[in-house]
C-alpha positions in Angstrom: 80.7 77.0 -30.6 82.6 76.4 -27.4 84.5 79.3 -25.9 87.7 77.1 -25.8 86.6 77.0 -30.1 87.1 80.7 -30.3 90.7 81.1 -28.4 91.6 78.0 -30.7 90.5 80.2 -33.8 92.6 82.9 -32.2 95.9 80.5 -31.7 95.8 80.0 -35.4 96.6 83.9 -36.3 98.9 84.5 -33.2 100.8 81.4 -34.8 100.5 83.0 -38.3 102.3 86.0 -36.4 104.6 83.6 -34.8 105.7 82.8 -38.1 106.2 86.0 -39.4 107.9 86.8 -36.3 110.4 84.1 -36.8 111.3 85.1 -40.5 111.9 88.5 -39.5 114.3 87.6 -36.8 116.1 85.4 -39.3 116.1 88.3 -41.5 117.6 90.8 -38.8 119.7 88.6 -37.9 121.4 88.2 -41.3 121.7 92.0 -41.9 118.7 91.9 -44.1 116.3 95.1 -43.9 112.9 95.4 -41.9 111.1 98.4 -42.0 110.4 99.8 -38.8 106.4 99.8 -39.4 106.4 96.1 -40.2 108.1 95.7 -36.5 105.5 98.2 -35.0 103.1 96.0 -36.9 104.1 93.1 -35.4 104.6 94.5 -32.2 101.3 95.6 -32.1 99.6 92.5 -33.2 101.2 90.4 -30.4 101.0 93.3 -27.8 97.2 93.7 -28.2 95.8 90.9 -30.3 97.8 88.1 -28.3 98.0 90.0 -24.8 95.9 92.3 -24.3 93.0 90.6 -25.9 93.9 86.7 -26.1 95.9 86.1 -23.1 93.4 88.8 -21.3 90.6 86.6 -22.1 92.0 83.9 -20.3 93.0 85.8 -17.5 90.1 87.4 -16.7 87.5 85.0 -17.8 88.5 81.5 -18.3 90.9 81.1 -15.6 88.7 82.9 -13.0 85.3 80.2 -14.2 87.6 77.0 -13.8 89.1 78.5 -10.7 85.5 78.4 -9.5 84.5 75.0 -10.5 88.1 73.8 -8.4 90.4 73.7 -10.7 93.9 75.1 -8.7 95.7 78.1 -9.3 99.2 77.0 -8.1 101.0 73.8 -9.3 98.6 73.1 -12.0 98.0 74.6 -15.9 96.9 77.7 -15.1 99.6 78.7 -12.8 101.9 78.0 -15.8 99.9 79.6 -18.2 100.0 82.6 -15.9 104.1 82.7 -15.4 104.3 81.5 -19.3 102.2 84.9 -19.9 104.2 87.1 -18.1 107.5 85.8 -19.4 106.4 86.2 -22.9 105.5 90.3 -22.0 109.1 90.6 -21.1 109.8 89.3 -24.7 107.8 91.5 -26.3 109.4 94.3 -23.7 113.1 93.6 -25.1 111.4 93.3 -28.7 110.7 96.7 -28.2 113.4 98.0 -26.9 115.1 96.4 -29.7 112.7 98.7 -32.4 113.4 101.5 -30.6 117.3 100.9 -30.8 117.4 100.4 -34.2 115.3 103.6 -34.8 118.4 105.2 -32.8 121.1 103.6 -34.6 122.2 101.6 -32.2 124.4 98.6 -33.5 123.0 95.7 -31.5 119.4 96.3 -31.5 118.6 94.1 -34.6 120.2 91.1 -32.6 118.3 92.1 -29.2 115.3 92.3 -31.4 115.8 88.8 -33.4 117.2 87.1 -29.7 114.1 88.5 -27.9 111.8 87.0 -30.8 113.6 83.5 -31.3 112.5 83.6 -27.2 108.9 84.7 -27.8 108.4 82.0 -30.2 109.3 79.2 -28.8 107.6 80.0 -25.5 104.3 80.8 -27.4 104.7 77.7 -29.5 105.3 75.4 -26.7 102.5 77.7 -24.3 99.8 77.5 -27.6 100.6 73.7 -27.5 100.0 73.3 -23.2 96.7 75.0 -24.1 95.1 73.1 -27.1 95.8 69.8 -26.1 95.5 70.0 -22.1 94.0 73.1 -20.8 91.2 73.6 -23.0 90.2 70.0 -23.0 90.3 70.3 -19.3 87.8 73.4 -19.6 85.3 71.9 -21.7 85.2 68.5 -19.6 85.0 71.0 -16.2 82.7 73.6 -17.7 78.8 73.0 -17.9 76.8 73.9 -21.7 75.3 77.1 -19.5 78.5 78.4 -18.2 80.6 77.9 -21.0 77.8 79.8 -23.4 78.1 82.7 -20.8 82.2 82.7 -21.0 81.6 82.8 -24.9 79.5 85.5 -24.2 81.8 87.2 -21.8 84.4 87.2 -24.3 82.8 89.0 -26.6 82.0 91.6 -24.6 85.5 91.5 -23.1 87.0 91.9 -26.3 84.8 94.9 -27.4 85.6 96.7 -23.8 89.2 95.7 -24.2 90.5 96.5 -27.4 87.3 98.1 -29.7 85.2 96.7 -31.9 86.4 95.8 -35.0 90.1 96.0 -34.1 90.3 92.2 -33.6 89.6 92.0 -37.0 91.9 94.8 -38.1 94.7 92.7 -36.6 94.0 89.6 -38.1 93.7 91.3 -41.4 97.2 92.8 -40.5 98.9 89.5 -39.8 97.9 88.4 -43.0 99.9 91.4 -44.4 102.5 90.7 -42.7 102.3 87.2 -43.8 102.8 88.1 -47.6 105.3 90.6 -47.2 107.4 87.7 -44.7 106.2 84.3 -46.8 107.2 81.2 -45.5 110.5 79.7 -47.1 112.4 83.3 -47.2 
């Protein structure tokens, strides 16, 4: 499998979480209820799963091989990927601060939580997108068979140093919690 397969694989869950993300923001925003451990949840799926393990990947592995095969940094697809990932940790920054107003009482935090997701989405959406259909068809054409099995390999040592073994799984398995307690057409 190529190592543009597995963040592929991973785009799939992050947009299951996408989705979720999006019907709880619809439901915040209409006054419905969301308990606070289905937003820590959700925060912690897209902090760690997405971020810290996903977008890391990238970061520290992909972009760094086709950086060294020529590919530019500035004015090309990484260089966006790189702003696009940094904007989207200021999402999830408000979305927290959002939680943690709502845990206070405080009257607009369900609406800076729902604004700051309807922004995470669509960026990821759009950023998943850029990265399926143009950056990782750029890496496999620019990376050889021997360097993209050592990337693979890298990121699964990556992911284990990262985040643990087994919690990549863990999160997945939450999404898909999250997923039937949020079900598409609510």
């Amino acid at each position: 499998m190529r190592s543009t397969e597995e963040l592929k694989r991973e785009h799939v869950h992050i947009k299951a979480g996408l989705g979720v993300l999006e019907r709880v923001a619809g439901r915040l925003e209409a006054g419905g209820a969301v308990p606070d451990a289905d937003l820590d949840a959700l925060l912690e799926f897209l902090s760690v799963y997405a971020d810290k393990c996903h977008h890391a990947k990238e970061e520290d592995c992909l972009f760094p091989a086709l950086l060294a095969k020529g590919m530019p940094k500035e004015g090309g697809p990484i260089g966006i990927m790189l702003d696009e990932h940094v904007t989207g940790r200021g999402f999830i920054a408000r979305m927290r601060e959002g939680a943690a107003g709502r845990r206070a009482g405080k009257a607009d935090a369900a609406r800076t939580f729902a604004t700051a997701a309807r922004g995470y989405v669509a960026l990821l959406r759009e950023h998943i997108e850029k990265e399926d259909d143009m950056l990782f068809p750029m890496a496999d054409d620019t990376l050889s068979s021997a360097e993209d099995f050592r990337l693979a390999q890298q990121f699964q040592e990556f992911e284990i140093a990262r985040i643990g073994a087994g919690r990549h799984e863990q999160l997945e398995a939450a999404v898909a919690r999250l997923e039937r307690a949020y079900p598409a057409g609510t």
